[in-house]
N, C-alpha and C positions, 0 to 999 in steps of 0.2 A: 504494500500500500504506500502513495506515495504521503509527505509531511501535509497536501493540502486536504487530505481525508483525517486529519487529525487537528483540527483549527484548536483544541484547547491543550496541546502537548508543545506548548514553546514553554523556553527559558526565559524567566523571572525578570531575566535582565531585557530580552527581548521584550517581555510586556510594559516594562516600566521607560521603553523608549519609543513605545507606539503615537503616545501622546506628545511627544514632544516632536516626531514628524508632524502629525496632522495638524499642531499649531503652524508651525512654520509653514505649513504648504496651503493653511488659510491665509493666513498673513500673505504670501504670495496671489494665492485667488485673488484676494482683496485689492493686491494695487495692481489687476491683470496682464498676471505670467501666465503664460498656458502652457508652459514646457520647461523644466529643468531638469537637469544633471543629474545623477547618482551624484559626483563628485561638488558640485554646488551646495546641494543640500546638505550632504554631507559636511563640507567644511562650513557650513552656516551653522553646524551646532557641534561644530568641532568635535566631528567623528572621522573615522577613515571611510572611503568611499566603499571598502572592502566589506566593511559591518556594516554598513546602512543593506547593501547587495545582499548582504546573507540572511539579514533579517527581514529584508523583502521576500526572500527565496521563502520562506517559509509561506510564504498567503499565493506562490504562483509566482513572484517576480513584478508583478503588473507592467513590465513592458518587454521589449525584444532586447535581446545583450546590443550593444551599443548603441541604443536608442535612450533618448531620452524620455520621461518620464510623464503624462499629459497630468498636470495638477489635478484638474477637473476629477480624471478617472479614479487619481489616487486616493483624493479626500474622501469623494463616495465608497472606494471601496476600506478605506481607513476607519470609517463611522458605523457602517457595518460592522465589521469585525470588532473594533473594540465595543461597541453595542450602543452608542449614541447617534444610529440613525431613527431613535424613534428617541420620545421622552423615555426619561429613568427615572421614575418618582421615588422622592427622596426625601427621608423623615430628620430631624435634631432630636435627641434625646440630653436636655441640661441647657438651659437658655443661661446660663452665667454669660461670664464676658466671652470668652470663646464661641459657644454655641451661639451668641447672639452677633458675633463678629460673622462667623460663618453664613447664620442665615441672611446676612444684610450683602456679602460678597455677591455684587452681580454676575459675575464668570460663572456660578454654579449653575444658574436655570439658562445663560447664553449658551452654555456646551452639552446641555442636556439632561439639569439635573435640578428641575425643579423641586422646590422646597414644597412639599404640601402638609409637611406639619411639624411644630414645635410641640416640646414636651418641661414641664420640670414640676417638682414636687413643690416649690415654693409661690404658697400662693399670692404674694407679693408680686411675681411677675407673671402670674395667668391672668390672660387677658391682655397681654402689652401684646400690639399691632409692632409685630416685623416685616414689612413689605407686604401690608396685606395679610400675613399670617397670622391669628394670635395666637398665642402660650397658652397650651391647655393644661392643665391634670394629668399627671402622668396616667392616673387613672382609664381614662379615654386613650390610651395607646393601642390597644388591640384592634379597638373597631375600627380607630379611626384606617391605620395601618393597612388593615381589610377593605375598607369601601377605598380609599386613593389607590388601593393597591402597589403600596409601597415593597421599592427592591431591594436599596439602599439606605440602612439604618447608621446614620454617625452618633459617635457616644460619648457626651461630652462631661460625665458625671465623676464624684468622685471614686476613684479605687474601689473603695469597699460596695459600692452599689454597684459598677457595673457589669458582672456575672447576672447578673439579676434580669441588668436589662435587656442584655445582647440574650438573655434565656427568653424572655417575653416577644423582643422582636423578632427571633426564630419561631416562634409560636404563631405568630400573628402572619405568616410567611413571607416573612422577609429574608432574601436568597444572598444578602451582602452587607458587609460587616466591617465599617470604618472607627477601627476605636483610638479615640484621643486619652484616656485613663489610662494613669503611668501603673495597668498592671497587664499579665497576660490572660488570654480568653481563652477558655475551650469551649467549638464548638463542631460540629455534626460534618462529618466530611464533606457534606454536600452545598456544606455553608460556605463562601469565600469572606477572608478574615484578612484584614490589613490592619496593623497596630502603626500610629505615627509618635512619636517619643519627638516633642520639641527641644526640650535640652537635650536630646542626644545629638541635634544636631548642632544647638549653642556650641556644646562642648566638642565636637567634631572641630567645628570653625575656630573655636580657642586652641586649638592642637595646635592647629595650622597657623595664627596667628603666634602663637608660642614658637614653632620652627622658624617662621620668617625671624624673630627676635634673635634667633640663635644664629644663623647665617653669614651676619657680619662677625661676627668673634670668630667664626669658625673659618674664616678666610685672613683672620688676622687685623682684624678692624675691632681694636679694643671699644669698648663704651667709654663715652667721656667720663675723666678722672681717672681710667684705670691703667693709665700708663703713670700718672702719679703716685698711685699708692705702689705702683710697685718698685719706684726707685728712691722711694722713702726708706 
C-alpha cells in the first residue's frame, strides 16, 4: 500500500509543519502568487527544499518533480487534510485570563475554529459576553458540547480539575484535546491529546538567551571588568 492510503500514519514532526505551509501559501494566495517553488517556500520558512518535498511526498506530492507548485491547489488540498476545510467547532473550558485571551484571538474562528462555547465554574464570570459568547456553568458543558457538536475541547483550568474535564468533554464527544494545565492527561486512544507547557517554552528561550550570554567569553571576549579583577 502506498503512504497516500495511510493519511493519519505521518510523523509528528511532519504534522506540526502542515500549518505553517498552509499559512504561508495563504499569505501568498493573498497578495496573488499562483505558483511557487519547492525551494521558495521552503526557504520562506527556513527549511531545506528537501523536507518540505518529503513531506509533501506523503499527501501525493501535489505536483510533477520539477514543477512548480499551483498555490490555489495546494491550500485546498492542505485544508483538507489537516481538516479545516469545513468548521471545527471549538469549546474553552476556564474563562481566567488565558481562556479568555484565547476566546477573544481572532485567528481561531479565521482558520477554522470557531468558538461556540465558554465554560468556568466561577460565577462571577458567567454571563460575560466574549465575542458574542457568554461564560456558562461548567454545569451546561455536556449539552451544550452535544447540540454545537463540538470537536475541539481547550482546557484552560487548574491542574487539579483538569482530568475531570478532559473526562466530561470525552463524554460529551469531543474527539480533540488541547490542554493548557501544567499537568499530564490520560485519555482513550481514540482521543487526540496535545499538552502546551508555556514556560516550557519561556525556559527553552532562557536557554538560548543564556548561551548567546556565554559566546563572547567563550571566544575570549571577557565581560566588562573582568580583565581587571584579574590582574589585581
Amino acid at each position: 500500500m502506498t503512504r497516500r492510503e495511510h493519511p493519519c500514519d505521518i510523523p509528528e514532526a511532519t504534522v506540526l509543519r502542515l500549518p505553517l505551509y498552509l499559512e504561508k501559501l495563504k499569505l501568498l494566495q493573498g497578495i496573488g502568487v499562483e505558483d511557487v517553488s519547492s525551494r521558495q517556500l521552503a526557504e520562506s520558512l527556513d527549511l531545506k527544499a528537501s523536507q518540505l518535498r518529503h513531506d509533501f511526498h506523503y499527501f501525493g506530492g501535489f505536483s510533477k518533480p520539477g514543477r512548480p507548485y499551483r498555490v490555489q491547489t495546494v491550500v485546498a488540498a492542505l485544508e483538507k487534510i489537516i481538516g479545516v476545510d469545513q468548521q471545527v467547532p471549538t469549546a474553552i473550558v476556564g474563562a481566567g485570563h488565558l481562556g479568555q485571551a484565547l476566546a477573544n484571538y481572532p485567528g481561531l474562528p479565521a482558520q477554522g475554529f470557531p468558538i461556540k462555547g465558554i465554560f468556568d465554574i466561577n460565577p462571577k464570570l458567567q454571563g460575560l459576553l466574549i465575542r458574542g459568547q457568554p461564560v456558562r456553568d461548567v454545569d451546561e458543558l455536556e449539552p451544550v458540547c452535544r447540540r454545537e457538536r463540538i470537536k475541539i475541547g481547550v482546557i484552560t483550568v487548574p491542574a487539579g480539575s483538569a482530568q475531570a474535564i478532559a473526562d466530561r468533554l470525552i463524554a460529551a464527544g469531543v474527539m480533540g484535546i488541547l490542554n493548557f494545565a501544567p499537568t499530564e492527561l490520560k485519555v482513550p486512544d481514540e482521543v487526540a491529546l496535545r499538552h502546551e507547557r508555556l514556560t516550557v517554552g519561556f525556559m527553552a528561550l532562557s536557554f538560548k538567551v543564556k548561551c548567546g550570554d556565554l559566546v563572547p567569553a567563550q571566544r575570549g571576549h571577557a565581560p566588562a571588568g573582568a580583565e581587571q579583577s584579574r590582574t589585581e
